[in-house]
The first five atom37 places (N, CA, C, CB, O) and aatype in JSON, in Angstrom:
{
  "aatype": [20, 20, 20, 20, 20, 20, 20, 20, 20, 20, 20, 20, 20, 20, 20, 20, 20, 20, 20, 20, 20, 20, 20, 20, 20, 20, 20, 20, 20, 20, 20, 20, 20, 20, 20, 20, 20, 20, 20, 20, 20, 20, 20, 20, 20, 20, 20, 20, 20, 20, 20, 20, 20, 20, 20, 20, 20, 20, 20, 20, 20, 20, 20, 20, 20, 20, 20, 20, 20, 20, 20, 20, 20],
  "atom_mask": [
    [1, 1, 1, 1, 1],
    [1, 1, 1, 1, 1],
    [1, 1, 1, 1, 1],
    [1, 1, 1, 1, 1],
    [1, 1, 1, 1, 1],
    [1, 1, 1, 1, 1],
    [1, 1, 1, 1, 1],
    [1, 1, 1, 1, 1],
    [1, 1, 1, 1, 1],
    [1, 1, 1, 1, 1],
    [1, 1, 1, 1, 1],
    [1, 1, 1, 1, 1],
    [1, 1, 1, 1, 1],
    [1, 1, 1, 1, 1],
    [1, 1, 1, 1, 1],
    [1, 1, 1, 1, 1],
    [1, 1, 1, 1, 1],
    [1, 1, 1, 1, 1],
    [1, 1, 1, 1, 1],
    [1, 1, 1, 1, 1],
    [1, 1, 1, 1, 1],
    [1, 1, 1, 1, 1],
    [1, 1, 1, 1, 1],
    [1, 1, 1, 1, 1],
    [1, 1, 1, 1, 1],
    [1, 1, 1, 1, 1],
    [1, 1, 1, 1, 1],
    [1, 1, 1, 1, 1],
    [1, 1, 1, 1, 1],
    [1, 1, 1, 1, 1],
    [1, 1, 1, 1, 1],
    [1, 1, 1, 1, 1],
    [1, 1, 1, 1, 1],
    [1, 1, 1, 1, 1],
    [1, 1, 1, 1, 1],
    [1, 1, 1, 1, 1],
    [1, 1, 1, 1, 1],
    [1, 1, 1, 1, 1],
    [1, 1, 1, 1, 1],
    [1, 1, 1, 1, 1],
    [1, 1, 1, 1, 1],
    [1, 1, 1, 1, 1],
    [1, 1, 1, 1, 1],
    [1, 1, 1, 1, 1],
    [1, 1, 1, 1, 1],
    [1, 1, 1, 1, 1],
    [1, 1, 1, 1, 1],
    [1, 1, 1, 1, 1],
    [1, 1, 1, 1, 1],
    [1, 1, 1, 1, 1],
    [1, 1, 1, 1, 1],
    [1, 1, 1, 1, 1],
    [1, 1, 1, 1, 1],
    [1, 1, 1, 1, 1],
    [1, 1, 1, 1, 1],
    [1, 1, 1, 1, 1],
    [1, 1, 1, 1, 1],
    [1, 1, 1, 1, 1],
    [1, 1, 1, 1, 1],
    [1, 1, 1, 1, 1],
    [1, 1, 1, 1, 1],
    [1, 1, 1, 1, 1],
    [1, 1, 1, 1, 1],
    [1, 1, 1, 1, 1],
    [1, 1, 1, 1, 1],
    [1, 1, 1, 1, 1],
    [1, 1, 1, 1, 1],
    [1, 1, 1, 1, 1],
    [1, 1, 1, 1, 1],
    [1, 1, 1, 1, 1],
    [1, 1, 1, 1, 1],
    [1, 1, 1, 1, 1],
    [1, 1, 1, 1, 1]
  ],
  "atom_positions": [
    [[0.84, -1.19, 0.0], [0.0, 0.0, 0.0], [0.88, 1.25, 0.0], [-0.95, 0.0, 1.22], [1.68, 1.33, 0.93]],
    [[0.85, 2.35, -1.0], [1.18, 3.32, -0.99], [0.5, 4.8, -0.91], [1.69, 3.08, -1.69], [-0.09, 5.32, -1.86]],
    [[0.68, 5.33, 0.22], [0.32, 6.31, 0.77], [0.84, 7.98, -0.32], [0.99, 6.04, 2.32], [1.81, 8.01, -1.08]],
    [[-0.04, 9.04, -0.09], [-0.3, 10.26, -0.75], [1.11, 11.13, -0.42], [-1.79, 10.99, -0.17], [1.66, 12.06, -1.01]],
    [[1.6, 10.03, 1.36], [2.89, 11.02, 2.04], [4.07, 10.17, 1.46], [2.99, 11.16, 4.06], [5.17, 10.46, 1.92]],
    [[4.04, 9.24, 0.6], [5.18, 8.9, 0.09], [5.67, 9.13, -1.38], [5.19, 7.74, 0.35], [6.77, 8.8, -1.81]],
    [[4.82, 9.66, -1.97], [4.69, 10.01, -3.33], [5.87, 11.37, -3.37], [2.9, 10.4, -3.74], [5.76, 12.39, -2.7]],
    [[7.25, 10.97, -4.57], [7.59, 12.35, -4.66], [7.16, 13.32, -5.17], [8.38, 12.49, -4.96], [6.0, 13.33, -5.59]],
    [[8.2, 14.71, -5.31], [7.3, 15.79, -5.97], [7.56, 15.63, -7.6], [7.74, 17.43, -5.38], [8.5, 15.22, -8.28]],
    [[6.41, 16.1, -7.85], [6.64, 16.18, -9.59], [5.76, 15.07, -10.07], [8.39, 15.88, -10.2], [5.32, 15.19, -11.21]],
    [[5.37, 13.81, -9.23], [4.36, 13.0, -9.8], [3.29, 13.29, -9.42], [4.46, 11.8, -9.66], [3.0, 14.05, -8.49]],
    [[2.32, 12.46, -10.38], [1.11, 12.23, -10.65], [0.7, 10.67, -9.83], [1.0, 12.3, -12.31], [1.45, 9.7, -9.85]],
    [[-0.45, 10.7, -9.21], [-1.04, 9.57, -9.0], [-2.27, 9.45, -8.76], [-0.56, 9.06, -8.22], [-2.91, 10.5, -8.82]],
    [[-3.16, 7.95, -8.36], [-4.54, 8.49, -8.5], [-5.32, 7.57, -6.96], [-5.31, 7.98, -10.4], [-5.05, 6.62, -6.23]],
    [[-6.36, 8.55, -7.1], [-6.37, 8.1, -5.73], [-7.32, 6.28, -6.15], [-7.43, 9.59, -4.49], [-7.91, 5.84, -7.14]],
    [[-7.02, 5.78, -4.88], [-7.14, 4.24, -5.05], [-8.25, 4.39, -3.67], [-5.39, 3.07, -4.88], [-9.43, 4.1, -3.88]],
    [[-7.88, 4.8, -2.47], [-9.1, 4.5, -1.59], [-8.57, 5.71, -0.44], [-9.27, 2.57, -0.94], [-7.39, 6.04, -0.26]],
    [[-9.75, 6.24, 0.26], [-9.57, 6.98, 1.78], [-9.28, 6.33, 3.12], [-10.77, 7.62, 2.12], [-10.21, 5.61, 3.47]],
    [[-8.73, 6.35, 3.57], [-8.87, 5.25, 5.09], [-9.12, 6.42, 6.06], [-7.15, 4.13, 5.69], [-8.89, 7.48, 5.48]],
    [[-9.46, 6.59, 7.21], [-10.25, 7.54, 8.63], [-11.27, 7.44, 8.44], [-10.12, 9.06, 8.93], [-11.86, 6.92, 7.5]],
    [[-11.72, 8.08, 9.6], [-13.0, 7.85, 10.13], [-13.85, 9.35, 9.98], [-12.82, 7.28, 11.75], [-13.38, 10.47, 10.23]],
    [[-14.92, 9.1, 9.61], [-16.31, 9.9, 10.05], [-15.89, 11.71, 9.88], [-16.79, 9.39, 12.05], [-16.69, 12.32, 9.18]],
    [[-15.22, 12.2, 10.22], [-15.3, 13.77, 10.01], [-14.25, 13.75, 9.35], [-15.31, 14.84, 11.22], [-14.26, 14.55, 8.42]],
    [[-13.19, 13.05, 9.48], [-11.69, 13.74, 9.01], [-11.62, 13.1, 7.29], [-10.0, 13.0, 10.27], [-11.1, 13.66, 6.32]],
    [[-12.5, 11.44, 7.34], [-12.43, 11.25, 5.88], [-13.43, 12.39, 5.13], [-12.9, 9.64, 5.52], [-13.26, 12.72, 3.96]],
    [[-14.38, 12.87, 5.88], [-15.59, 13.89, 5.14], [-14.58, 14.9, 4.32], [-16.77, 14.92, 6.45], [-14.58, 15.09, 3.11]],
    [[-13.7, 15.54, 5.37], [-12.73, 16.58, 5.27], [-12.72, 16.2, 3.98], [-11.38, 16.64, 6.12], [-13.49, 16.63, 3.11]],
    [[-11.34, 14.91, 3.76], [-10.28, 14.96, 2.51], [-11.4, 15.19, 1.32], [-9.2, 13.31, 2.26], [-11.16, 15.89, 0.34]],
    [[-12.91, 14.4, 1.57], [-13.3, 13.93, 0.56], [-13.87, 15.51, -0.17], [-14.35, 12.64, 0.9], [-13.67, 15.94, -1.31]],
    [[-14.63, 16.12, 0.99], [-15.15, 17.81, 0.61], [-13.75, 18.55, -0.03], [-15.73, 18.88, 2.34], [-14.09, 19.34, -0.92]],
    [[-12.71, 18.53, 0.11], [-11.36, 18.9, -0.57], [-11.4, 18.41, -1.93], [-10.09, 18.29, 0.15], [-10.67, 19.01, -2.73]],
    [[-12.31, 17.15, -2.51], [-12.15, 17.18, -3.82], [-11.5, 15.89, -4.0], [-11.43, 18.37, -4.33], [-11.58, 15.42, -5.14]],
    [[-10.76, 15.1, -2.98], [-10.01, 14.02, -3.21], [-10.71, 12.28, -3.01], [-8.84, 14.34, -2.24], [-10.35, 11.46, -2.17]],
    [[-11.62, 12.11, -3.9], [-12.47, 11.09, -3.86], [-11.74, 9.9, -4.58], [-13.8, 11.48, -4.47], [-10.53, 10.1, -4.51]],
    [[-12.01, 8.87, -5.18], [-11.6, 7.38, -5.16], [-11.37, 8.0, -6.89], [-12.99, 5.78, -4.56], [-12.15, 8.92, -7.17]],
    [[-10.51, 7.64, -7.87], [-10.28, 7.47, -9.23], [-9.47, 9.19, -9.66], [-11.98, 7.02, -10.07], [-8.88, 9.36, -10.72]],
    [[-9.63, 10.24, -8.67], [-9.12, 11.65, -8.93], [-8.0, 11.47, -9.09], [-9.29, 12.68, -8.02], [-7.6, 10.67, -8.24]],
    [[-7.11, 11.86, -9.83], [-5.61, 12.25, -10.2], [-5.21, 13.46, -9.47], [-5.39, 12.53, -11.77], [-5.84, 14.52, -9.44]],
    [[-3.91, 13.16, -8.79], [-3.34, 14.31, -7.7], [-1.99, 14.49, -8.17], [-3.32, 13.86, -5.97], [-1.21, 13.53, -8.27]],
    [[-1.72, 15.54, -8.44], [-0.41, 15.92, -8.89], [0.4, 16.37, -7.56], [-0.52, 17.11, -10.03], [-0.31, 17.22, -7.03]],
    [[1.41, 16.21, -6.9], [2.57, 16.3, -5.72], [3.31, 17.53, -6.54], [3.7, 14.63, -5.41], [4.1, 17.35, -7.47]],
    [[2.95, 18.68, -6.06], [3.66, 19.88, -6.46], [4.63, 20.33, -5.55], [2.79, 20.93, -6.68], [5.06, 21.46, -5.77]],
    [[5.19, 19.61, -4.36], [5.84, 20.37, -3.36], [5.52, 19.4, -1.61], [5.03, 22.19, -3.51], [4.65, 19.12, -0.79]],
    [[6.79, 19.27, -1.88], [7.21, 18.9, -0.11], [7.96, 19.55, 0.58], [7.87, 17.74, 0.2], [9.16, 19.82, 0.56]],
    [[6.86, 19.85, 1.38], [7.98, 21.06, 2.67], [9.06, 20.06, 3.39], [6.77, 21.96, 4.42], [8.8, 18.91, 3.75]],
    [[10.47, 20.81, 3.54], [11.92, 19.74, 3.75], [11.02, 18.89, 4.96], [13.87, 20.72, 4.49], [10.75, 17.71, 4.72]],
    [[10.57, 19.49, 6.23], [10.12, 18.35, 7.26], [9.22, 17.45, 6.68], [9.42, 18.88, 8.51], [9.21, 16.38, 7.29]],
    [[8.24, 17.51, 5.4], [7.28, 16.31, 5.05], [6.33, 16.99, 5.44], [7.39, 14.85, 5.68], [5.42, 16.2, 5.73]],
    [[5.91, 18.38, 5.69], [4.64, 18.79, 6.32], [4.29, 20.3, 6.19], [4.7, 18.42, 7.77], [4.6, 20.99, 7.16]],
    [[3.75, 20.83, 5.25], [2.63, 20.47, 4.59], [2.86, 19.86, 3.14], [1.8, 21.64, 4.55], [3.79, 20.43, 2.56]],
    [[2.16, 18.66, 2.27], [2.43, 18.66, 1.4], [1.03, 19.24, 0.51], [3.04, 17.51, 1.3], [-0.18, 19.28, 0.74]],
    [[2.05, 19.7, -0.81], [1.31, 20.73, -1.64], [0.66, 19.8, -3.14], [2.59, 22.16, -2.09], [1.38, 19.3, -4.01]],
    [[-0.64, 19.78, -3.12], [-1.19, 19.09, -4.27], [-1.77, 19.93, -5.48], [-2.22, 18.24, -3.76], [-2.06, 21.12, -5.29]],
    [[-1.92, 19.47, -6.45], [-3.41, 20.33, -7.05], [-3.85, 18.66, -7.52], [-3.21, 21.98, -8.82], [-3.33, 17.64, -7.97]],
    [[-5.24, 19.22, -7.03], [-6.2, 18.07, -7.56], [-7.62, 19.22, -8.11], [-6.71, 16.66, -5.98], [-8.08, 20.27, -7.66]],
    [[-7.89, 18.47, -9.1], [-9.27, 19.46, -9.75], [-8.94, 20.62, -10.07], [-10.48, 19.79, -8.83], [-9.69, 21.55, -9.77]],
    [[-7.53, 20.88, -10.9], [-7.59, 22.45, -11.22], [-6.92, 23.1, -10.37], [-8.9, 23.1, -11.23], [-6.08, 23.88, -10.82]],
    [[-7.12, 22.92, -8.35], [-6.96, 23.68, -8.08], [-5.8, 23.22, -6.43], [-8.29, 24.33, -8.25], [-5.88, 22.11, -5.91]],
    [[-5.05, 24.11, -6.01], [-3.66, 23.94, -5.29], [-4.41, 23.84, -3.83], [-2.36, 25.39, -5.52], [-5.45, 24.42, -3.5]],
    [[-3.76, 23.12, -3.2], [-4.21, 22.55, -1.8], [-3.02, 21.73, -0.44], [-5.33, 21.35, -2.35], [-2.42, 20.67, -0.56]],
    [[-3.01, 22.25, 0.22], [-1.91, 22.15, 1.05], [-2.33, 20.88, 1.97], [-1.61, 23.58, 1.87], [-3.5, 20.85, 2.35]],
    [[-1.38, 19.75, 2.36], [-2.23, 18.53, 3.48], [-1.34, 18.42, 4.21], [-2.74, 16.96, 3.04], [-0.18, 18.7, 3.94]],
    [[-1.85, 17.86, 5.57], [-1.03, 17.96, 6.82], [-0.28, 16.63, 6.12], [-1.88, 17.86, 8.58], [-0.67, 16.24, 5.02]],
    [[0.95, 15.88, 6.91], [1.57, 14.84, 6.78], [0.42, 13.98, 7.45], [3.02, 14.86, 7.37], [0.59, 12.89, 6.9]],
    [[-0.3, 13.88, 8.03], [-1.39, 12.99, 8.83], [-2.22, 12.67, 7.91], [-2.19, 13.63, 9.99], [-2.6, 11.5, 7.95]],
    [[-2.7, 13.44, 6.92], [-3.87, 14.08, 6.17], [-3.65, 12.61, 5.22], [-3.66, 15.98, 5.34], [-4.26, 11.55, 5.04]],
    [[-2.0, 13.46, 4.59], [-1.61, 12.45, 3.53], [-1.5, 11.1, 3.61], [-0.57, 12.68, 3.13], [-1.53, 10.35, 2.64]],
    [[-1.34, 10.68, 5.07], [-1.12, 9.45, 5.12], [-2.44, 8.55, 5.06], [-0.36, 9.27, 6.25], [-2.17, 7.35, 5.07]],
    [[-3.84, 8.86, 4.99], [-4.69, 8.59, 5.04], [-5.2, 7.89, 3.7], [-5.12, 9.5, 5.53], [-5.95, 6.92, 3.59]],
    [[-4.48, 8.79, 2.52], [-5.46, 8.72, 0.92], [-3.87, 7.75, 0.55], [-5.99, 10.9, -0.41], [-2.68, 7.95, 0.79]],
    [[-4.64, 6.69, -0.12], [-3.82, 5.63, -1.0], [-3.93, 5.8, -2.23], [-4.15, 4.29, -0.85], [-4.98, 5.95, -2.85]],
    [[-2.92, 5.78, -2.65], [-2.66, 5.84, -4.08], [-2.13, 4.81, -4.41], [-1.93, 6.82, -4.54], [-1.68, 3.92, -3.7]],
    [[-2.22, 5.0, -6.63], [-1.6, 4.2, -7.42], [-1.11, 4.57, -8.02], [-1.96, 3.55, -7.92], [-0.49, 3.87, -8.82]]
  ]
}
């Protein structure tokens, strides 16, 4: 399983599934990041936190917690 926080910068990947619970998956999902979306990794801050996406057009910052949640392929 590969996680959203292991992805370097400059790729593309797509999301495969959400894992959390009840408010925090609502979060990612109201952000736009649902099951088959393509997320482009525009930027990792040196600690791993915040990482910088655009998904849908549009640029979006995720905690390292956040990221570790959405699986990718």
């Amino acid at each position: 399983m590969k996680t959203l926080r292991e992805v370097a910068c400059g790729q593309t990947v797509t999301v495969k599934r959400l894992h959390g619970e009840g408010p925090v998956k609502r979060r990612i999902m109201d952000m736009g990041i649902t099951k088959g979306v393509p997320v482009f990794v525009r930027k990792v801050a040196p600690l791993g936190d915040p990482v910088e996406v655009t998904v849908r057009g549009y640029e979006l910052s995720l905690r390292k917690a956040d990221a570790e949640m959405i699986e990718v392929e």
